[in-house]
N, C-alpha and C positions, 0 to 999 in steps of 0.2 A: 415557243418563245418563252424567253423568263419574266418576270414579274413587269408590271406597265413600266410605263417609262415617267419620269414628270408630266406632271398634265400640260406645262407650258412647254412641253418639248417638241421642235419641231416633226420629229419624228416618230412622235407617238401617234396610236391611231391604227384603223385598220389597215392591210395591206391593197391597195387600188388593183394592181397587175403584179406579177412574178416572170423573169425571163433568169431561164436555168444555160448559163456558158456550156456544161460539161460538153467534153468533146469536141470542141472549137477552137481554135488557132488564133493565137493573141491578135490578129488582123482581123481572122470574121469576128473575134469577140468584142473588137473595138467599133466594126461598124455594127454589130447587133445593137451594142449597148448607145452607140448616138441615135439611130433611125427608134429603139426604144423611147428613151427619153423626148426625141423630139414630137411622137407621136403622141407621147402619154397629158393627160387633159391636166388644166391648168387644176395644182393645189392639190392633185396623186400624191399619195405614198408608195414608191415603188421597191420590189426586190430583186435586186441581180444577185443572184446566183455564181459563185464562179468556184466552189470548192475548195477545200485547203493547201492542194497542191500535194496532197500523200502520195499521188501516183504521176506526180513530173520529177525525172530525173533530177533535175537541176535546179529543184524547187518549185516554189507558187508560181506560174508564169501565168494566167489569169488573174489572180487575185492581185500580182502586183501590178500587172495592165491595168486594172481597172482603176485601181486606187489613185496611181499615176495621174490617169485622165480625169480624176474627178479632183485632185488637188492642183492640177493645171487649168483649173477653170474656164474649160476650153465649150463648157456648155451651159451658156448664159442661163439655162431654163433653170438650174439647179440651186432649187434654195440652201437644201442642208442635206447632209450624207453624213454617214458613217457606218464603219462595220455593223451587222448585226450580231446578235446576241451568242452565236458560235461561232462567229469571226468565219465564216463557208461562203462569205456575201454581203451585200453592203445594200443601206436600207438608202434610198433616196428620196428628198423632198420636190418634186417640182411648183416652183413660186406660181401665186396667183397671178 
């Protein structure tokens, strides 16, 4: 990772768990990533994993799945998200 983040930044901080997509199909990688999140203990920092998308035909098709789900607020645990630092995955906050 690159240099910290803000200290008041939600998303700074150790990494709690990591869940790596490759090789999963935008459905398993959609329920990986809810059954992940809803497991993960209150006030984790978490990393999904989901690659750049250099080896899908047709583009990102994980990376934009994920992204999708996480700006449709479809998962009340989620404090704050965003890509990480080589945009390969996105860092998530789950609220206390």
């Amino acid at each position: 990772m690159s240099p910290a983040r803000d200290p008041f930044d939600p998303l700074d901080g150790p990494i709690t768990d990591e869940l790596d997509l490759h090789r999963m199909t935008a459905p398993e990688a959609k329920a990986a990533v809810t059954g992940f999140v809803r497991r993960a203990p209150k006030g984790a920092l978490l990393h999904v994993i989901t690659g750049k998308g250099r080896n899908s035909a047709g583009g990102p098709v994980l990376r934009n799945t994920i992204r999708a789900m996480l700006r449709a607020g479809s998962m009340p645990q989620v404090r704050a998200w965003a890509s990480d630092d080589n945009e390969g995955g996105f860092l998530i906050r789950i609220a206390n």
